[in-house]
VMD Tcl script that draws the C-alpha trace (Angstrom):
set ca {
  {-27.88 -11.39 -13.82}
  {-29.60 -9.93 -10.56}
  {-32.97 -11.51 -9.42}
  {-33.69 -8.96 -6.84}
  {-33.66 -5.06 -6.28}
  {-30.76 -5.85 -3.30}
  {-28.79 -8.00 -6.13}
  {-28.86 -5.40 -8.54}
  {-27.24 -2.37 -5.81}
  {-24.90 -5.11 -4.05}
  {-23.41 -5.58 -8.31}
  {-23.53 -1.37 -8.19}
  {-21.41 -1.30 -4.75}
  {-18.80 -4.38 -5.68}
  {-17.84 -2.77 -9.06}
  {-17.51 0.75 -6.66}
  {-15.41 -1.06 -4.52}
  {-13.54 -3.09 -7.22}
  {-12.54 0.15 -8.94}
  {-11.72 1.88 -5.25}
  {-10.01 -1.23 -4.77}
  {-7.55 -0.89 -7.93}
  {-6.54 2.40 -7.57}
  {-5.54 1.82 -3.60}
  {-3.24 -1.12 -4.48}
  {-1.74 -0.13 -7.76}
  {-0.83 3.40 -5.94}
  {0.28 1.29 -2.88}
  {2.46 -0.68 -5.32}
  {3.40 2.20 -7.31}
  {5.17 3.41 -4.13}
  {6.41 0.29 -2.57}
  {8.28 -0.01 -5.83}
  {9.70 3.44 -5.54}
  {10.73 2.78 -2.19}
  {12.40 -0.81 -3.60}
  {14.19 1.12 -6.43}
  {15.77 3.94 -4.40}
  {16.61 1.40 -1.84}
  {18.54 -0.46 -4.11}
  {20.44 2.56 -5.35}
  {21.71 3.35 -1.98}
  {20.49 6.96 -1.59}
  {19.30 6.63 1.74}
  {17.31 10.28 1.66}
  {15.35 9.27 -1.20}
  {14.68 5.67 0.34}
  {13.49 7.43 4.00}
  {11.34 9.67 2.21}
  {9.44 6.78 0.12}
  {9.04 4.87 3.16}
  {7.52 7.45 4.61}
  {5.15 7.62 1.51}
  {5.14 3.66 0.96}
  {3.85 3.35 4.80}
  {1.39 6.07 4.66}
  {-0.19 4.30 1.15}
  {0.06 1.04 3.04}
  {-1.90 2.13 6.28}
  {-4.58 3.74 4.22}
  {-5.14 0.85 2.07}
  {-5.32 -1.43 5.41}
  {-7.91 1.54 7.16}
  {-10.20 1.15 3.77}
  {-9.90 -2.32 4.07}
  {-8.39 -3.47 0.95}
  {-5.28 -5.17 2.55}
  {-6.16 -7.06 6.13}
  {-4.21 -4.84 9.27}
  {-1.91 -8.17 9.79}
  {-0.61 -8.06 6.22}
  {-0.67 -4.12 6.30}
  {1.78 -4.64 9.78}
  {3.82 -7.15 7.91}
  {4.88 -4.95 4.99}
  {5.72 -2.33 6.97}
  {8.23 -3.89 9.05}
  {9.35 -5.39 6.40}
  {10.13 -2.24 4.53}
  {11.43 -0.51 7.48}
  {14.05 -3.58 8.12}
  {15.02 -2.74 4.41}
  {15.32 0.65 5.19}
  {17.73 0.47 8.01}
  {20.14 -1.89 5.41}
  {20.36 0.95 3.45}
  {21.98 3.51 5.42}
  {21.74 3.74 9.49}
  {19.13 6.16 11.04}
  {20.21 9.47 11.00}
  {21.23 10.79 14.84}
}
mol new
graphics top color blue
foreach p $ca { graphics top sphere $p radius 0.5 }
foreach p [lrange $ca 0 end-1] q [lrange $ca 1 end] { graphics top cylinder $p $q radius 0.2 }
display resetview
C-alpha cells in the first residue's frame, strides 16, 4: 500500500507501463514466431517479409525501452543470419 501522494502515481505509471509493456513483447513475439515458422517452411518471400515486420516490432520495443538496444541488436542479427539460411538474397 502507498504511504505518499508520489507512491500512489509511481503504482498508477508501473501498471501503465506493465500493460504497455505486455502488449510490445507479446506482439514482438507474435512476429518473431511468424518469422521462425515461415523460416522453417522454406518460403523465403514469406520469411523476408516477416523479418522485415519481426525487425521493425523489435526496434520499436528497444526505442520504448522494453528490451535494452544491445539485446534489441542481438536478435536482429540473429534473425537476419537465419534469414540468409533460408534462401540467398535476392540480386
Amino acid at each position: 500500500m502507498a504511504n505518499t501522494r508520489s507512491a500512489e502515481k509511481q503504482n498508477r505509471q508501473a501498471q501503465k507501463h506493465r500493460i504497455r509493456n505486455a502488449h510490445v513483447l507479446s506482439t514482438l513475439r507474435t512476429s518473431v514466431r511468424k518469422f521462425r515458422e515461415a523460416a522453417a517452411a522454406g518460403d523465403p518471400d514469406k520469411s523476408r517479409q516477416e523479418l522485415a515486420s519481426a525487425v521493425r516490432q523489435i526496434a520499436k520495443a528497444a526505442s520504448k525501452g522494453v528490451i535494452h538496444k544491445a539485446q534489441a541488436s542481438r536478435r536482429i542479427s540473429r534473425l537476419t543470419k537465419a534469414a540468409s539460411q533460408v534462401a540467398p538474397p535476392a540480386k
